[in-house]
C-alpha positions as CSV (number, residue, x, y, z in Angstrom):
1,X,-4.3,49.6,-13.3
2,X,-7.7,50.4,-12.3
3,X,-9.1,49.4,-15.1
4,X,-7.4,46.0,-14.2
5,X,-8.6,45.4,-10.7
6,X,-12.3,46.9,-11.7
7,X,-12.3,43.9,-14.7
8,X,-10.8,41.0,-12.9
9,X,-12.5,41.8,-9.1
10,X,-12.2,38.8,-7.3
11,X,-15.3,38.8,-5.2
12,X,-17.3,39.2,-8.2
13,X,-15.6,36.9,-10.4
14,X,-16.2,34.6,-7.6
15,X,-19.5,35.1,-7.0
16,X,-19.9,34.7,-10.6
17,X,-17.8,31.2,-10.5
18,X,-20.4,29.9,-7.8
19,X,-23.5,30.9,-9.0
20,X,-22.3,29.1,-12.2
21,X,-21.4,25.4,-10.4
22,X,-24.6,25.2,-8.1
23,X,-26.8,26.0,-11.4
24,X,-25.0,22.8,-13.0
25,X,-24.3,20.9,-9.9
26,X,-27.5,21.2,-9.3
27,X,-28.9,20.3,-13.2
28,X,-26.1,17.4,-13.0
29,X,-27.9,13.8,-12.8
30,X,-24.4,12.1,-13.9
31,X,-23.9,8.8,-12.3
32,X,-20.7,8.6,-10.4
33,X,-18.1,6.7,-12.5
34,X,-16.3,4.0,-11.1
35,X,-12.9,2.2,-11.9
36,X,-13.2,-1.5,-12.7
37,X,-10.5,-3.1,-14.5
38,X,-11.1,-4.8,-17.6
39,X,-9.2,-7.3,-20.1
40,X,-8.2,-5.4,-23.2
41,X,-9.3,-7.0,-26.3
42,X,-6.5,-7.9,-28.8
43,X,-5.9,-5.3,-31.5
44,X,-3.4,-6.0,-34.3
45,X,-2.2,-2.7,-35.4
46,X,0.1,-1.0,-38.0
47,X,3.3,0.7,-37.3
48,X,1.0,4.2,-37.5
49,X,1.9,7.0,-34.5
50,X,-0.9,9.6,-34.1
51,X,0.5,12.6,-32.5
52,X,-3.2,14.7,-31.6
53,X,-1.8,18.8,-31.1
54,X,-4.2,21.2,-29.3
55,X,-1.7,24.1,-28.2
56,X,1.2,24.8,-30.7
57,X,3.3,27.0,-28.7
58,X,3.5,24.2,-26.1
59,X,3.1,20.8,-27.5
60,X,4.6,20.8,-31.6
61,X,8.1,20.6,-31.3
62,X,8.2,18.3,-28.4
63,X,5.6,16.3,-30.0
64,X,7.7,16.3,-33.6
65,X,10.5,14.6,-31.5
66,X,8.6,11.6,-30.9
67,X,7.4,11.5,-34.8
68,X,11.6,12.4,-35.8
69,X,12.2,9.4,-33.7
70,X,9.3,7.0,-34.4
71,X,9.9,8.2,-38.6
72,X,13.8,7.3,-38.3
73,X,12.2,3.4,-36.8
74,X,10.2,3.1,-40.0
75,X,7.3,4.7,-38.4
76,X,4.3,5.9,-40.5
77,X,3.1,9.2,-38.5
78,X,0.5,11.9,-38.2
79,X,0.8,15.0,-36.3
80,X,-1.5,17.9,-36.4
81,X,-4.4,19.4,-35.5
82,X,-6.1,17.5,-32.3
83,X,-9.9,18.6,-33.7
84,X,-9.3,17.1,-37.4
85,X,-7.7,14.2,-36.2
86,X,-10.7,13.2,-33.6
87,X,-12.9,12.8,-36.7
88,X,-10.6,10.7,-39.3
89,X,-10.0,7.9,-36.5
90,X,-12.2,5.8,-38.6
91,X,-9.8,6.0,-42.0
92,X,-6.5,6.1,-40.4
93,X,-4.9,2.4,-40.4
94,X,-5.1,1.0,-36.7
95,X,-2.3,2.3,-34.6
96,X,-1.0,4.0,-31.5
97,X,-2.7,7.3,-30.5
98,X,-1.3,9.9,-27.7
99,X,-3.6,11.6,-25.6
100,X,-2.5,14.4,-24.0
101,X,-5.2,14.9,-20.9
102,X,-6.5,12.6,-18.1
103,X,-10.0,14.2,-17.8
104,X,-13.4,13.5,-18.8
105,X,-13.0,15.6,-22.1
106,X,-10.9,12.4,-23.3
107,X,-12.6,9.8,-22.4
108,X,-15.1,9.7,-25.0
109,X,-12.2,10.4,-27.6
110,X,-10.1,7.0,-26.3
111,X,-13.3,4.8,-26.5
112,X,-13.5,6.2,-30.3
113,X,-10.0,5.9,-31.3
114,X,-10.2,2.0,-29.5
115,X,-13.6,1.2,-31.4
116,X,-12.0,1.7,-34.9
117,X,-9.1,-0.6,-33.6
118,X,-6.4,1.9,-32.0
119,X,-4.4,1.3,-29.0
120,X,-4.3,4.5,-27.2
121,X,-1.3,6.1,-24.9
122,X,-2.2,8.9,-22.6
123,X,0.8,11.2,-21.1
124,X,-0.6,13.9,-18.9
125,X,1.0,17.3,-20.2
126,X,-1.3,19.0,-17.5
127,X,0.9,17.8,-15.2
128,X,4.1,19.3,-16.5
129,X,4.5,21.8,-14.0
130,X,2.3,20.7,-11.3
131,X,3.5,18.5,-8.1
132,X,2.2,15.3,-8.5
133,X,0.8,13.9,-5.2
134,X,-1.8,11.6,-5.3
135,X,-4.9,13.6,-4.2
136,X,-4.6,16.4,-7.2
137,X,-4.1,13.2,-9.6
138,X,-7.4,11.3,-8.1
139,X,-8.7,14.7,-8.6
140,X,-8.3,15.8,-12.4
141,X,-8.3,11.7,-13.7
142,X,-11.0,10.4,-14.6
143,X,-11.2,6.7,-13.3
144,X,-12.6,5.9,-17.0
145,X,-9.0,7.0,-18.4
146,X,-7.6,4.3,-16.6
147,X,-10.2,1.8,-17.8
148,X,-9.9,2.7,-21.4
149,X,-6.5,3.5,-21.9
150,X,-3.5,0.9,-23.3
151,X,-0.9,2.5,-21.4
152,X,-0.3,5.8,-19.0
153,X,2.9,7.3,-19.9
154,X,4.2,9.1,-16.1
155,X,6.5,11.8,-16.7
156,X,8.3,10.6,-13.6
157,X,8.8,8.3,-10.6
158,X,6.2,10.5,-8.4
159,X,3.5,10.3,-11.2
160,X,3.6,6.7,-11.4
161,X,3.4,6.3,-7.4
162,X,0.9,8.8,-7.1
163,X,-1.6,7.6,-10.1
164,X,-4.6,6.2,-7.9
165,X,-5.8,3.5,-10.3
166,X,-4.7,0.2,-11.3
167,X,-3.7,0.3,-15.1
168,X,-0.3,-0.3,-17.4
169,X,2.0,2.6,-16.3
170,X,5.5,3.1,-17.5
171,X,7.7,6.0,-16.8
172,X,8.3,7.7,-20.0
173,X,9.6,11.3,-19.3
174,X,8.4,13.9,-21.5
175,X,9.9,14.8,-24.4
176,X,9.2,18.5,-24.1
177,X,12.3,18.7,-21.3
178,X,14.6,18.0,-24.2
179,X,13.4,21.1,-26.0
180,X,15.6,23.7,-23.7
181,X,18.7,25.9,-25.3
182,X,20.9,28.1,-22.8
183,X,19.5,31.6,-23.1
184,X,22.2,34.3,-24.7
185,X,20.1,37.5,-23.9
186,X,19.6,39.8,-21.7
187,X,15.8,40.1,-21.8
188,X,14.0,40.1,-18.3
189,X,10.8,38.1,-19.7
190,X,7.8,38.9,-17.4
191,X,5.0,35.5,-17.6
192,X,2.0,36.0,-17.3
193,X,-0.5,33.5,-15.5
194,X,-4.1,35.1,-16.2
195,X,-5.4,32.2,-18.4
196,X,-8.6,31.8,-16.2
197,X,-9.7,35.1,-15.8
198,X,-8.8,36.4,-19.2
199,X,-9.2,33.4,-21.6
200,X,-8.8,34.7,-25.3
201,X,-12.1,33.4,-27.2
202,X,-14.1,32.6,-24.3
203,X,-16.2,34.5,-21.9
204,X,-15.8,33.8,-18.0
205,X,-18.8,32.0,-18.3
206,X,-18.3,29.6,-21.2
207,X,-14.6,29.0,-19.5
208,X,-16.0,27.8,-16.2
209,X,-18.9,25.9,-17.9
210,X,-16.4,24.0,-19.9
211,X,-13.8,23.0,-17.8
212,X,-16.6,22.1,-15.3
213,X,-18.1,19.8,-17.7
214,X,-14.8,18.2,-18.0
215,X,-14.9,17.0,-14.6
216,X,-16.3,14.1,-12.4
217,X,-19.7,14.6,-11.6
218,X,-19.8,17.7,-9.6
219,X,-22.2,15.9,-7.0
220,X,-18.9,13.4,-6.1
221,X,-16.0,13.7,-4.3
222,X,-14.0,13.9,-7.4
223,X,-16.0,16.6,-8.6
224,X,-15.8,18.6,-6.0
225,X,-12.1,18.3,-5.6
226,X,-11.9,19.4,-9.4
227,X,-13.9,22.4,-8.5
228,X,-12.1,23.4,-5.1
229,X,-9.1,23.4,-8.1
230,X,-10.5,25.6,-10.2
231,X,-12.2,28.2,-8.2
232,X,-8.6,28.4,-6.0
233,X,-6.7,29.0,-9.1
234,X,-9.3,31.6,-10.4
235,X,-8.7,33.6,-7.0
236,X,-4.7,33.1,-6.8
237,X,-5.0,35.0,-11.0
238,X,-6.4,37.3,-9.3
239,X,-4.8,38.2,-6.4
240,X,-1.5,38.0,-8.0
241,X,-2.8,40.6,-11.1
242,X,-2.2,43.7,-9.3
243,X,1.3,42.8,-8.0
244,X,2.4,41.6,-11.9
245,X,1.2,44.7,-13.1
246,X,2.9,46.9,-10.4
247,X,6.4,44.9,-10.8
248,X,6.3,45.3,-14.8
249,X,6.2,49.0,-14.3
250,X,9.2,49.2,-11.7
251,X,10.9,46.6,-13.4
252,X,10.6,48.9,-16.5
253,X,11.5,52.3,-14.7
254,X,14.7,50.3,-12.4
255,X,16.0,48.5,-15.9
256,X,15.7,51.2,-18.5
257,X,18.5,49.5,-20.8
258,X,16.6,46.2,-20.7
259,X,13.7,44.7,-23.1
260,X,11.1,44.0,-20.1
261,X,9.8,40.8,-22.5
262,X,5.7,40.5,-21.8
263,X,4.7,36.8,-22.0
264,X,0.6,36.2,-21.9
265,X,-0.3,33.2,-20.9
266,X,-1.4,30.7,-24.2
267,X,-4.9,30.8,-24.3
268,X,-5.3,34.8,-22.7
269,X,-6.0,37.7,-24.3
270,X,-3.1,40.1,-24.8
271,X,-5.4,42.7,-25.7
272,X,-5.9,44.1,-22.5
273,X,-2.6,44.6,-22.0
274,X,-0.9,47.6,-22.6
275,X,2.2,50.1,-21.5
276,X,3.4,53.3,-22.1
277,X,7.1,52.8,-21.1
278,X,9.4,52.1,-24.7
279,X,11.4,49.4,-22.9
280,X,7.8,47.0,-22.7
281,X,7.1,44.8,-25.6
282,X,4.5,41.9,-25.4
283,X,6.4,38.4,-27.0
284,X,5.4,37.4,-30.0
285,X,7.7,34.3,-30.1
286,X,5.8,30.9,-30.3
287,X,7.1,29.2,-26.9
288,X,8.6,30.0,-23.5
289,X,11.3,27.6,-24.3
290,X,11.7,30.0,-27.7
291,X,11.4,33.2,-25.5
292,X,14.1,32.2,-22.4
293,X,16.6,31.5,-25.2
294,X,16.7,35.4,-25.2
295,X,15.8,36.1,-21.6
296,X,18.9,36.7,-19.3
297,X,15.8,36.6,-16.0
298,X,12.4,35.1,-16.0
299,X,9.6,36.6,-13.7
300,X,6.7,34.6,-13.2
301,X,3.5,34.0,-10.9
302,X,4.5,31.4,-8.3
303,X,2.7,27.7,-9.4
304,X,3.0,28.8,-12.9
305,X,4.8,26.3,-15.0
306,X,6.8,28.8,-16.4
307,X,9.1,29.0,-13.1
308,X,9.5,25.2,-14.2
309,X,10.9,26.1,-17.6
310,X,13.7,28.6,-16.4
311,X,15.3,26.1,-13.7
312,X,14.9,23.5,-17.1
313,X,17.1,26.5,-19.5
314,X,19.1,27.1,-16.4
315,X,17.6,30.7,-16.3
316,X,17.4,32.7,-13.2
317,X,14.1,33.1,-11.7
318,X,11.9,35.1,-9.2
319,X,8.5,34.3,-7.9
320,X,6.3,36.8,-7.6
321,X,3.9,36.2,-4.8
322,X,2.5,32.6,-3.1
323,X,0.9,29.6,-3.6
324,X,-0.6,27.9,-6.7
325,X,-0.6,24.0,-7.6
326,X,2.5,24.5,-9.6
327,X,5.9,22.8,-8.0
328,X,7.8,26.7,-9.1
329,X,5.6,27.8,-6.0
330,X,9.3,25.6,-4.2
331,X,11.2,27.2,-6.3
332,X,13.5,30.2,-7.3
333,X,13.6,33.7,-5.4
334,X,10.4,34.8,-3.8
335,X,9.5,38.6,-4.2
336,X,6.2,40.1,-2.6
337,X,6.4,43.8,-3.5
338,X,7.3,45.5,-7.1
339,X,10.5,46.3,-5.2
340,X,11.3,42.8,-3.8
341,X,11.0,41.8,-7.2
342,X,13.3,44.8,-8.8
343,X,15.6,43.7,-6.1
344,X,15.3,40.2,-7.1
345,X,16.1,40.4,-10.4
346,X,19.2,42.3,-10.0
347,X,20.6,39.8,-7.7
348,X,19.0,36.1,-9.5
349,X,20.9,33.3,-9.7
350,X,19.7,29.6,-11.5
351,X,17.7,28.1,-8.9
352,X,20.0,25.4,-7.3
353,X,17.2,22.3,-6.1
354,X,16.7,19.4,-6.9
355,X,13.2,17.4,-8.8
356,X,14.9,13.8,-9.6
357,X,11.3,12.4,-9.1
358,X,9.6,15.0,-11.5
359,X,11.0,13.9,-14.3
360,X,12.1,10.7,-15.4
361,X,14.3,9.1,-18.9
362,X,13.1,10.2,-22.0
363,X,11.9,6.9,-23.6
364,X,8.3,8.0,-25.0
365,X,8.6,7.1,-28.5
366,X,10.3,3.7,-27.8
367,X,7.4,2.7,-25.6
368,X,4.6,3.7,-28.4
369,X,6.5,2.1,-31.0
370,X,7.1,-0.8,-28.7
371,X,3.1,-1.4,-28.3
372,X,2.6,-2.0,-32.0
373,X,5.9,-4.6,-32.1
374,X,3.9,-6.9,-29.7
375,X,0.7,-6.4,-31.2
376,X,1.6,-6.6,-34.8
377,X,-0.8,-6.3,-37.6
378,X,-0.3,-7.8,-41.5
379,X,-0.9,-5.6,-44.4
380,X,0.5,-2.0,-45.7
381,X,-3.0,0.0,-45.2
382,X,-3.6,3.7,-46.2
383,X,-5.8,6.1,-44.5
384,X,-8.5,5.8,-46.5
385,X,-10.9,9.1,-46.6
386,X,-9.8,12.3,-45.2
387,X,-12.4,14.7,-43.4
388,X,-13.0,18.2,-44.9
389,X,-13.6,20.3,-41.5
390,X,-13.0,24.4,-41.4
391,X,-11.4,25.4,-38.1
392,X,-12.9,28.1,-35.6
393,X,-11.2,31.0,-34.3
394,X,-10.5,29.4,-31.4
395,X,-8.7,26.8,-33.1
396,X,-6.7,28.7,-35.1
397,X,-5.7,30.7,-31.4
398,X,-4.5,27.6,-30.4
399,X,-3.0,26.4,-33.1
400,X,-1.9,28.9,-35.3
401,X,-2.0,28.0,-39.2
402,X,1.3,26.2,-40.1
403,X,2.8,25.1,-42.9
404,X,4.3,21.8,-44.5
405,X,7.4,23.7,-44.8
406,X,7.4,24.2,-41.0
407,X,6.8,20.7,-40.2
408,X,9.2,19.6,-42.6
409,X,12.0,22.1,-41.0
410,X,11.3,20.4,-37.5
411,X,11.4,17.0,-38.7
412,X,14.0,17.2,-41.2
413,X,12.3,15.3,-44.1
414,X,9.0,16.0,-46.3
415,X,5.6,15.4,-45.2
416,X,2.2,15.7,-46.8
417,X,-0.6,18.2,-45.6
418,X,-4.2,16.2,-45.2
419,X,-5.5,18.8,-43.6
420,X,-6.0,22.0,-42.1
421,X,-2.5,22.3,-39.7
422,X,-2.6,18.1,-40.1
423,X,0.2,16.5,-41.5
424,X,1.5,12.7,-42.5
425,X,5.2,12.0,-42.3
């Protein structure tokens, strides 16, 4: 545990995280963008789907609903690999792209996929977990999104009232709340919520950089905001570190017939941690959803989305700790100590509230399918080059190397690979 606390010190890692945005708030000249709504040109397209991936584990198989769904319409539809599928914009016949993020990282992408004659669709799978109310939406969208975008797809009624610019939105649900299976194990599955402070394939440094450079101008309002975001979340990883560790331990020694399940967050290093009681294995399953399928409790930093997914499987929860952005910090059992939580989990229960306005009617693929029926284009096109482009490490982190055969088993018919972890249905 030392070792721990002496690696992830919050005042330093702080003091690190501020020295960092003054050097680039200081070296951003950035103009402060501005929303101004604009007429759309007319773009005939093709009935083409583009279904961008970045993180396997969380977006694939709710993404390979829509493409089931949009292949069973007659659909043409590529799903892979977000960083391949960026570049062959130009050859793919004109049709409907999802975006999966409302910051400034997408902007430029939209204005490419548009300029080669793409309608674009953005639903916000940042947002999963978070509570939508309108001052964290003003503050991680950037007004630009709005501009460029065809259509904003709100996972629910408090999205769509909360979204603070003037554009096409439709509730659409999200398809990843289909995705959940009631659990038949006994597993008490620990989540971890470290992603910050322990990215896997970036250094503290190169994570704040880039996800700073992904937000408004850090001289604006918005840009602040973004930062305030950041640099809270940052300290809540950390103070809730020492507490995770401590309750996995009891957890271990108070449940010695139970698999205490270690989840790391998606993009942290598992690396660092490690345990000496038999009973603690790290997961090595591809998704929560995958994971609470085994999991008879789920214990979980409070904010994290992972609190979100056990009410969603109908898994008892507990919270360890306070506060973060996430709407679990409402939810579930609350447990402060390594024994509050012990105590917790031998008395948890499903969590019993209520989020009608989280989540609304899955109807995503109908409304992507239903942009290229009014804005049909004539002709049978084919993609016509495909981009030769070796992945990184960090690529591969994310997105694991899969196979047609995969692909194939989640849509249930054949596909072709063209290209690394890219595939046309």
């Amino acid at each position: 545990m030392p070792a721990l606390e002496t690696r992830f010190d919050k005042t330093q890692l702080l003091a690190q995280f501020d020295r960092i945005h003054e050097s680039m708030k200081a070296a951003d000249g950035r103009p402060i963008p501005k929303f101004e709504k604009i007429e759309k040109p007319s773009r005939p397209i093709h009935p083409w789907i583009y279904l961008p991936v970045e993180i396997k584990a969380r977006e694939l198989e709710s993404k390979a609903l829509v493409a089931r769904e949009a292949a069973e319409a007659g659909f043409r539809v590529v799903i892979g690999a977000i960083w391949l599928m960026h570049p062959m914009a130009a050859h793919f016949p004109p049709g409907v792209v999802l975006f999966k993020s409302v910051n400034g990282m997408d902007v430029g992408n939209i204005a490419l996929w548009a300029g080669h004659g793409h309608m674009t669709a953005v639903l916000d799978e940042e947002i999963f977990g978070i509570k939508a109310t309108p001052a964290y939406i003003a503050a991680t969208t950037h007004p630009h999104i709005a501009v460029l975008t065809d259509l904003v797809c709100a996972q629910g009624s408090a999205y769509a009232e909360a979204f603070p610019y003037s554009a096409e939105v439709k509730v659409t649900g999200n398809p990843r709340t289909l995705m959940y299976q009631t659990s038949m194990g006994d597993d008490i599955l620990v989540c971890l919520q470290s992603g910050n402070i322990n990215n896997n394939g970036r250094t503290f440094d190169e994570m704040v950089r880039q996800v700073l450079s992904a937000a408004m101008p850090l001289k604006s309002a918005g840009g602040q905001a973004w930062v305030d975001i950041l640099r809270s979340s940052i300290a809540h990883e950390c103070d809730t570190l020492p507490l995770v560790r401590s309750s996995i331990d009891a957890l271990a020694a108070s449940f010695p017939t139970h698999r205490i399940v270690v989840r790391p967050h998606p993009v942290e290093d598992p690396s660092i941690w490690v345990f000496d009681k038999p009973n603690i294995v790290l997961d090595d399953r591809r998704s929560v959803i995958e994971s609470l399928q085994h999991a008879g409790c789920l214990v979980y930093v409070s904010g994290c989305t992972t609190g979100l997914d056990a009410y969603l499987a109908g898994v008892p929860a507990v919270r360890l700790g306070r506060g973060g952005v996430g709407i679990s910090a409402e939810m579930h059992a609350e447990a402060l100590t390594p024994e509050a939580a012990v105590e917790a989990v031998r008395n948890a229960k499903p969590w019993e509230g209520r989020i009608e306005d989280h989540f609304g009617p899955v109807t995503l693929a109908k409304e992507l399918m239903q942009m290229q029926r009014d804005n049909p284009a004539d002709g049978t096109p084919s993609i016509t080059a495909r981009v030769k482009a070796e992945p990184q490490e960090f690529h591969r982190r994310k997105f694991p190397d899969t196979s047609p055969e995969e692909i194939e088993a989640l849509l249930g018919r054949k596909v072709s690979q063209i290209a690394w972890n890219t595939f046309l249905v």
